[in-house]
PABA-954111 format. One record per residue (C-alpha): residue in one letter; x negated, y, z. Coordinates in steps of 0.5 Angstrom, whole numbers, always signed. Each point is the difference from the previous one (the first is absolute). Layout:
N
<bavo 'A',<X,Y,Z>>,
...
END
This chain:
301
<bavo 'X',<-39,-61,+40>>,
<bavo 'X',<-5,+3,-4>>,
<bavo 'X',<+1,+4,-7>>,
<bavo 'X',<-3,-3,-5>>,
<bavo 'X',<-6,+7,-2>>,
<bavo 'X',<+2,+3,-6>>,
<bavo 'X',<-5,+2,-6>>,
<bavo 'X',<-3,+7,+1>>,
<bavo 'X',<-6,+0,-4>>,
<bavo 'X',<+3,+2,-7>>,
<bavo 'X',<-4,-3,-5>>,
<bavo 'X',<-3,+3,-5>>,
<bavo 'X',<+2,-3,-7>>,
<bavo 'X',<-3,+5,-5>>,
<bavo 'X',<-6,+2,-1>>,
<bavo 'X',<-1,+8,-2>>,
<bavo 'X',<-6,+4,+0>>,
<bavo 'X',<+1,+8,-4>>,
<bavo 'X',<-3,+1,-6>>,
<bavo 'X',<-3,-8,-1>>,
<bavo 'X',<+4,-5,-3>>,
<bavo 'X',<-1,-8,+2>>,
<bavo 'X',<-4,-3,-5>>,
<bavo 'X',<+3,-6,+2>>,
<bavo 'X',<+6,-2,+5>>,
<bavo 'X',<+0,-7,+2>>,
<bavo 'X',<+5,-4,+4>>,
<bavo 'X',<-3,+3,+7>>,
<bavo 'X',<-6,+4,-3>>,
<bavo 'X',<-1,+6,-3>>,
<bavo 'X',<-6,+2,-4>>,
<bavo 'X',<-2,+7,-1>>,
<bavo 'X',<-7,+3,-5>>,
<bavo 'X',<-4,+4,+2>>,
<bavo 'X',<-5,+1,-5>>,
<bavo 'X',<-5,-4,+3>>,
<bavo 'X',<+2,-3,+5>>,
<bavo 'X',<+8,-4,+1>>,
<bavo 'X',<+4,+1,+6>>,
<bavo 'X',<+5,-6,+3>>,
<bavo 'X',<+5,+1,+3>>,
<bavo 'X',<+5,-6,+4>>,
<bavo 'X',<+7,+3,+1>>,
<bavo 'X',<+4,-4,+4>>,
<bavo 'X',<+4,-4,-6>>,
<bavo 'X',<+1,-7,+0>>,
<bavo 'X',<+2,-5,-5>>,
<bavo 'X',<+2,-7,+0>>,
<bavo 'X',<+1,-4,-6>>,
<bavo 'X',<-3,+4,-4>>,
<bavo 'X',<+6,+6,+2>>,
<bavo 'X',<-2,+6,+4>>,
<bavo 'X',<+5,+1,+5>>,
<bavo 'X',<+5,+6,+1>>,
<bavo 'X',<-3,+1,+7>>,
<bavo 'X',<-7,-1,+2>>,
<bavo 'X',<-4,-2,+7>>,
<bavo 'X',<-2,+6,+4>>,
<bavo 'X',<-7,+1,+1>>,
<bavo 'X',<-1,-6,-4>>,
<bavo 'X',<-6,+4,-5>>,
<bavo 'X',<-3,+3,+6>>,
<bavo 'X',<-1,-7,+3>>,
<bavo 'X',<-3,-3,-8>>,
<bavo 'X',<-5,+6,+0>>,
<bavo 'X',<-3,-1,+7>>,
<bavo 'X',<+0,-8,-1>>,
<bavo 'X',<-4,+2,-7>>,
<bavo 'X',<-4,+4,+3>>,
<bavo 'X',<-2,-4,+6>>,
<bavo 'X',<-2,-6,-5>>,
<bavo 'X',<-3,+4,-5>>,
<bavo 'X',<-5,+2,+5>>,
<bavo 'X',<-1,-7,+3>>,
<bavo 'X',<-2,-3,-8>>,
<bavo 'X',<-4,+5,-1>>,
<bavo 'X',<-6,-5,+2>>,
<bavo 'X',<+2,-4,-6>>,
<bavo 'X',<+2,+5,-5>>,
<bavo 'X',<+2,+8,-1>>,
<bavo 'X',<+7,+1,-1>>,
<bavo 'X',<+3,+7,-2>>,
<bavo 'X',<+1,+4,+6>>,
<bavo 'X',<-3,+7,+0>>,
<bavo 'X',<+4,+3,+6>>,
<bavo 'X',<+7,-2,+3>>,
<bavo 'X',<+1,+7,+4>>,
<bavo 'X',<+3,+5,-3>>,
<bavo 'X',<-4,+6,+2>>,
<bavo 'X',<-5,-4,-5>>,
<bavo 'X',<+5,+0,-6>>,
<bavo 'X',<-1,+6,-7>>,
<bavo 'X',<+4,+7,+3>>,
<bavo 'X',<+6,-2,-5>>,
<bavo 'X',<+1,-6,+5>>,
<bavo 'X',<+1,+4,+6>>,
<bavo 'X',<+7,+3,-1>>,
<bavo 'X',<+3,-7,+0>>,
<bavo 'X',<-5,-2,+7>>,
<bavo 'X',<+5,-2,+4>>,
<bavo 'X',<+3,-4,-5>>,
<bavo 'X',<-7,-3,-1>>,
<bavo 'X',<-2,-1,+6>>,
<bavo 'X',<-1,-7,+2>>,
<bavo 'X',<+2,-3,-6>>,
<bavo 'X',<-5,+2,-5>>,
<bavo 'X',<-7,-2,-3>>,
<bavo 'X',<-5,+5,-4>>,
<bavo 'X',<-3,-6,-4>>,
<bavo 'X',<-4,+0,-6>>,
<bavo 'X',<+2,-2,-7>>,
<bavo 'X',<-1,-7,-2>>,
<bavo 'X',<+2,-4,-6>>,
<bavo 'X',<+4,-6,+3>>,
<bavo 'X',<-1,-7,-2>>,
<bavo 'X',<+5,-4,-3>>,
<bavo 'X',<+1,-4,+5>>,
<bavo 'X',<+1,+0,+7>>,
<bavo 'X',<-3,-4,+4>>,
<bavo 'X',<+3,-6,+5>>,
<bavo 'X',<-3,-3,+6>>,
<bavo 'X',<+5,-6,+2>>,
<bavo 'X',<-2,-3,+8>>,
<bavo 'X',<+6,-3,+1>>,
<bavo 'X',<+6,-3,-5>>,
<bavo 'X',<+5,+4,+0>>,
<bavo 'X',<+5,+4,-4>>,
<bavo 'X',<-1,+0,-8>>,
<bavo 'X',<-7,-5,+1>>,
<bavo 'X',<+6,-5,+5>>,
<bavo 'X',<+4,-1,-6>>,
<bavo 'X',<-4,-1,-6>>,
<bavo 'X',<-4,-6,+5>>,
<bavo 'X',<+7,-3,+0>>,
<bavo 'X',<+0,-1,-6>>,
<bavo 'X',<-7,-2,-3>>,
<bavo 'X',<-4,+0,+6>>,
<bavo 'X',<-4,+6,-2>>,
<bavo 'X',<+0,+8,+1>>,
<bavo 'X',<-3,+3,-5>>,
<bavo 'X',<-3,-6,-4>>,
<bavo 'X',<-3,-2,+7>>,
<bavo 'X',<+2,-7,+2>>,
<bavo 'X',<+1,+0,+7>>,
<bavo 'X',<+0,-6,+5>>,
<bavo 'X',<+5,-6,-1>>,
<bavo 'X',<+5,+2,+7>>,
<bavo 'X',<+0,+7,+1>>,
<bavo 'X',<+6,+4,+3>>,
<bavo 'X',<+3,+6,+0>>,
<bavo 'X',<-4,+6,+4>>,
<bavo 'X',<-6,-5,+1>>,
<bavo 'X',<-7,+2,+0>>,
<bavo 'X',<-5,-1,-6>>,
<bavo 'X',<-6,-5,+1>>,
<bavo 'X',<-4,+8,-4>>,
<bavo 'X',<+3,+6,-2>>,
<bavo 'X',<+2,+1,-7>>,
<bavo 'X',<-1,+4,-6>>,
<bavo 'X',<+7,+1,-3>>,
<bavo 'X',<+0,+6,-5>>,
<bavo 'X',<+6,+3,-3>>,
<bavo 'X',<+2,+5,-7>>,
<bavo 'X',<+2,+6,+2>>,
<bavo 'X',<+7,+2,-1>>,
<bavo 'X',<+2,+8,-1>>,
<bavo 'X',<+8,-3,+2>>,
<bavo 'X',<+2,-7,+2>>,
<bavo 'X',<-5,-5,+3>>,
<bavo 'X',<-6,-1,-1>>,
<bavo 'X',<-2,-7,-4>>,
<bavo 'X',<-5,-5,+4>>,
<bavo 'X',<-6,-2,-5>>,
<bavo 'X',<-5,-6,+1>>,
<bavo 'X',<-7,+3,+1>>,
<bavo 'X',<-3,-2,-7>>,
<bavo 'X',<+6,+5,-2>>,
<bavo 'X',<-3,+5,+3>>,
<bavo 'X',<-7,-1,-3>>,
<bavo 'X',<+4,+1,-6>>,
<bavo 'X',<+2,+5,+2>>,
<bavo 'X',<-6,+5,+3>>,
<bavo 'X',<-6,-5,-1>>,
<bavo 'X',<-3,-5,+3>>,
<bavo 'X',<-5,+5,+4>>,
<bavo 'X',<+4,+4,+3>>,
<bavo 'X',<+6,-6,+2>>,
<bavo 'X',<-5,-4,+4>>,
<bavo 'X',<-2,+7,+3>>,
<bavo 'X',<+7,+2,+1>>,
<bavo 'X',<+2,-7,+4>>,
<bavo 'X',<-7,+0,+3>>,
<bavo 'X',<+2,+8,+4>>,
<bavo 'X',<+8,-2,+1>>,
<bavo 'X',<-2,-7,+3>>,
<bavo 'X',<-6,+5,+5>>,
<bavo 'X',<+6,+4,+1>>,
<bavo 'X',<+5,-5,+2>>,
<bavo 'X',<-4,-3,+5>>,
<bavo 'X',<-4,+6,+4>>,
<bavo 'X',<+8,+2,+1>>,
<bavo 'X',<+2,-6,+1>>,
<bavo 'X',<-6,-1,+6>>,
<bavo 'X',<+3,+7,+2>>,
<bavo 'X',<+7,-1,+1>>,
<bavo 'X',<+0,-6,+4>>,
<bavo 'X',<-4,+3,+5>>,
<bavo 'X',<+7,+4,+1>>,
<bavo 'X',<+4,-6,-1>>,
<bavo 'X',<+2,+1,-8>>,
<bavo 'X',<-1,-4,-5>>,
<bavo 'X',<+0,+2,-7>>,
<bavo 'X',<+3,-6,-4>>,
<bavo 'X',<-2,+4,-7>>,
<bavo 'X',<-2,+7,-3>>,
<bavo 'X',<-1,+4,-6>>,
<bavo 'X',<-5,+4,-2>>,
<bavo 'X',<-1,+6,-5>>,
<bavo 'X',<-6,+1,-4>>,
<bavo 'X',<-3,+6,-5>>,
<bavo 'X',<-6,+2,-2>>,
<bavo 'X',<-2,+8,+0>>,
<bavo 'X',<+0,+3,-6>>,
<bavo 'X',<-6,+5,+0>>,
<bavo 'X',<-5,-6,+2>>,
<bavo 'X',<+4,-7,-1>>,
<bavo 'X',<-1,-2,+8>>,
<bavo 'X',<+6,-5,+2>>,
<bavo 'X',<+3,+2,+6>>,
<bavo 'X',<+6,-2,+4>>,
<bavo 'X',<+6,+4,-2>>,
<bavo 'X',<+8,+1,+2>>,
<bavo 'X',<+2,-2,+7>>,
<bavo 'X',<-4,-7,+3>>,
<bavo 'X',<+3,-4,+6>>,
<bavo 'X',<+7,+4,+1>>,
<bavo 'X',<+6,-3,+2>>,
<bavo 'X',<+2,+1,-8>>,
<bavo 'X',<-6,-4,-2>>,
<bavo 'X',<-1,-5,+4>>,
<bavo 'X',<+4,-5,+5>>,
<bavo 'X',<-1,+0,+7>>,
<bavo 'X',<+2,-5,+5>>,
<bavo 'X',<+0,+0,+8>>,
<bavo 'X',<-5,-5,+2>>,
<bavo 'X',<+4,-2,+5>>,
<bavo 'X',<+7,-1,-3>>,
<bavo 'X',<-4,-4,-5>>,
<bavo 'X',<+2,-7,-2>>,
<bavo 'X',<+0,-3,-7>>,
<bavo 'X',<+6,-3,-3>>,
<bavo 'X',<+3,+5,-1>>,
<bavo 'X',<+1,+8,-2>>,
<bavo 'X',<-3,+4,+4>>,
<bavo 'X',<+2,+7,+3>>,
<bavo 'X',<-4,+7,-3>>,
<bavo 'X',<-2,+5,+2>>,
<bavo 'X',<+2,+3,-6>>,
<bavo 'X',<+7,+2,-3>>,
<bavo 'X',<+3,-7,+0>>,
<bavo 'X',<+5,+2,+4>>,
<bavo 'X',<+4,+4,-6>>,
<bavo 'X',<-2,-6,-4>>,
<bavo 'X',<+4,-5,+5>>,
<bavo 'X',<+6,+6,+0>>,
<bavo 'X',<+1,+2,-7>>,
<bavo 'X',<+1,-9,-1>>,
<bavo 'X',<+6,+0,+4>>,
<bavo 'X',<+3,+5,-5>>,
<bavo 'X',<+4,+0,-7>>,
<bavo 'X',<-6,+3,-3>>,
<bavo 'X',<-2,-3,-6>>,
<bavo 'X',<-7,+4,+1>>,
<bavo 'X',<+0,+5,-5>>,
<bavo 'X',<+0,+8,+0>>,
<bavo 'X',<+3,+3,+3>>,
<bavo 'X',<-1,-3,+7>>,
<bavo 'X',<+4,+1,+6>>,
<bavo 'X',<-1,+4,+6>>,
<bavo 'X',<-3,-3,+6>>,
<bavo 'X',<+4,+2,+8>>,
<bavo 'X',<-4,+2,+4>>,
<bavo 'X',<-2,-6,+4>>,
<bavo 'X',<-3,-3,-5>>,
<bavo 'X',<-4,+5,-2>>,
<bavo 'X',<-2,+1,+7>>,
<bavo 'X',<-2,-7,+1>>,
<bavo 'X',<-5,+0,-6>>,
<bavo 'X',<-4,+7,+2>>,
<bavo 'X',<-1,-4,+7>>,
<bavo 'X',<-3,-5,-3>>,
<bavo 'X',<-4,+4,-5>>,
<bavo 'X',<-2,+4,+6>>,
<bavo 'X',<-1,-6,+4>>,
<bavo 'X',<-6,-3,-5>>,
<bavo 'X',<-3,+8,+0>>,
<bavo 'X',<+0,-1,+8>>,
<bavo 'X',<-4,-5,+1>>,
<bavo 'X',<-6,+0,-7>>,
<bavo 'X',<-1,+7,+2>>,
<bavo 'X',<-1,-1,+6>>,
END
C-alpha cells in the first residue's frame, strides 16, 4: 500500500527583508521601494474568496516568478514591461542578506504608475462572464450570440475590463466606462495590447496543449518618460485560467490549472468565507502545488 507523500517544503508566508520595509503587502505579493527601482516579491500565499488562508502553497511564489518572467520576455515583441533582472545577484547590496528567501521568487522592476484598470481578455465563456451571460446574454455590455453554453469558445476574444478593488472583487465595467475612466486613446490602446497579448499566448499554448480560456493584464506608465509598459504578473495561474486541451469539453466547467482545487474543498465546509479562513490538510495543499507546477512544467518547457 502506497503512503500518501507528506509536504516537505515549508511555505514561505512572510516576506522579510532587514532594514526595509514592504511598501505594499498583497494577497500574494509583496512590494519593497528601492528608490529608483521596486522589487516584487511573490510569497507563497493563497487566498480564495478574497480571504488569504492560515496556510499557503509550498513553492507557489517560485513557480508565479518564473512563469511571469518566461512571458515577460515572450511579449516583449508587443510591449516593454518592467523587468529589470530576476537574479538575485543583480539586486541593490541591502537585497542580498535575504537571498535566499529572494531566490526565485522575486523581480527587480521599474517603477510605473498603474492604470486604474485592469485589463481582461475573455477567449472562453466562463467564470463571472458565464454568469452575466445567463442573465442578459452579455459580458461586459458585449452581447454575445443567442445559444452559447457554459465553457464555450467566442466566435473572437473579448475585451472585458474591470476597476480595481484594494479589497473584495473587482467590479466588470463596459469599455465606454473605461473611456470615462482613462480616455478614449489610451482605452482603445489598452484593448488593442491585451487583445495582441491574449492572442500570441493563446497561439503558444495550444502548441503545448493548454488553453487560456481568459487573462488579465496590468498596465502603467514610467514615471521619468511616461512610456506604457506591462506591469505586475502577466499569464500566471493567478491571472489567468488554463485549460487542458485534451480534457476540454464545453458544456460544462472546466478543470484549472490553478487553485480551484481549494475552491472546491472549502465549499464543502461550514465556512461562511469570511476571515478567518480555515487551515487547508495537507492533501489538498499537495494537490493544488501539483497542478501549479504542472502548468509551470509544461509552458516553460
Amino acid at each position: 500500500m502506497t503512503q500518501r507523500r507528506q509536504v516537505i517544503e515549508k511555505p514561505i508566508l512572510k516576506i522579510e527583508i532587514p532594514g526595509i520595509k514592504p511598501l505594499r503587502s498583497g494577497k500574494v505579493r509583496d512590494i519593497f521601494d528601492l528608490g529608483d527601482s521596486l522589487l516584487l516579491v511573490a510569497s507563497d500565499r493563497v487566498s480564495a474568496f478574497d480571504v488569504v488562508l492560515p496556510n499557503g502553497i509550498p513553492g507557489k511564489g517560485r513557480l508565479l516568478t518564473q512563469i511571469s518572467v518566461f512571458w515577460f520576455k515572450i511579449m516583449k515583441e508587443i510591449i516593454p514591461n518592467h523587468l529589470i533582472s530576476a537574479d538575485v545577484k543583480d539586486f541593490p547590496a541591502v537585497c542580498q542578506p535575504a537571498r535566499d528567501i529572494l531566490e526565485g521568487r522575486s523581480m527587480l522592476v521599474k517603477k510605473a504608475k498603474p492604470m486604474p484598470v485592469e485589463c481582461i481578455v475573455r477567449g472562453y465563456l466562463s467564470g463571472s462572464g458565464w454568469k452575466e451571460y445567463k442573465k442578459s446574454g452579455t459580458v461586459c455590455g458585449i452581447k454575445l450570440p443567442e445559444g452559447l453554453i457554459e465553457s464555450a469558445k467566442l466566435p473572437e476574444p473579448i475585451f472585458t475590463p474591470s476597476t480595481k478593488a484594494e479589497e473584495g472583487h473587482d467590479i466588470n465595467i463596459t469599455f465606454e466606462e473605461t473611456k470615462r475612466i482613462i480616455g478614449n486613446e489610451m482605452a482603445e490602446r489598452l484593448k488593442g495590447l491585451s487583445l495582441e497579448i491574449y492572442k500570441k499566448a493563446q497561439a503558444l499554448a495550444e502548441k503545448k496543449g493548454i488553453i487560456v480560456a481568459d487573462s488579465k493584464f496590468e498596465f502603467g506608465t514610467l514615471y521619468d518618460d511616461g512610456r506604457l509598459i506591462l506591469i505586475d504578473e502577466v499569464l500566471t495561474p493567478d491571472s489567468s485560467r488554463f485549460w487542458d486541451a485534451k480534457t476540454y469539453e464545453p458544456g460544462r466547467s472546466q478543470d484549472s490549472y490553478d487553485k480551484q482545487i481549494i475552491r472546491d474543498y472549502l465549499l464543502t465546509l461550514d465556512w461562511d468565507q469570511q476571515a478567518p479562513g480555515p487551515t487547508l490538510p495537507d492533501e489538498v495543499i499537495e494537490k493544488a502545488a501539483a497542478r501549479y507546477r504542472e502548468i509551470m512544467d509544461i509552458l516553460v518547457s
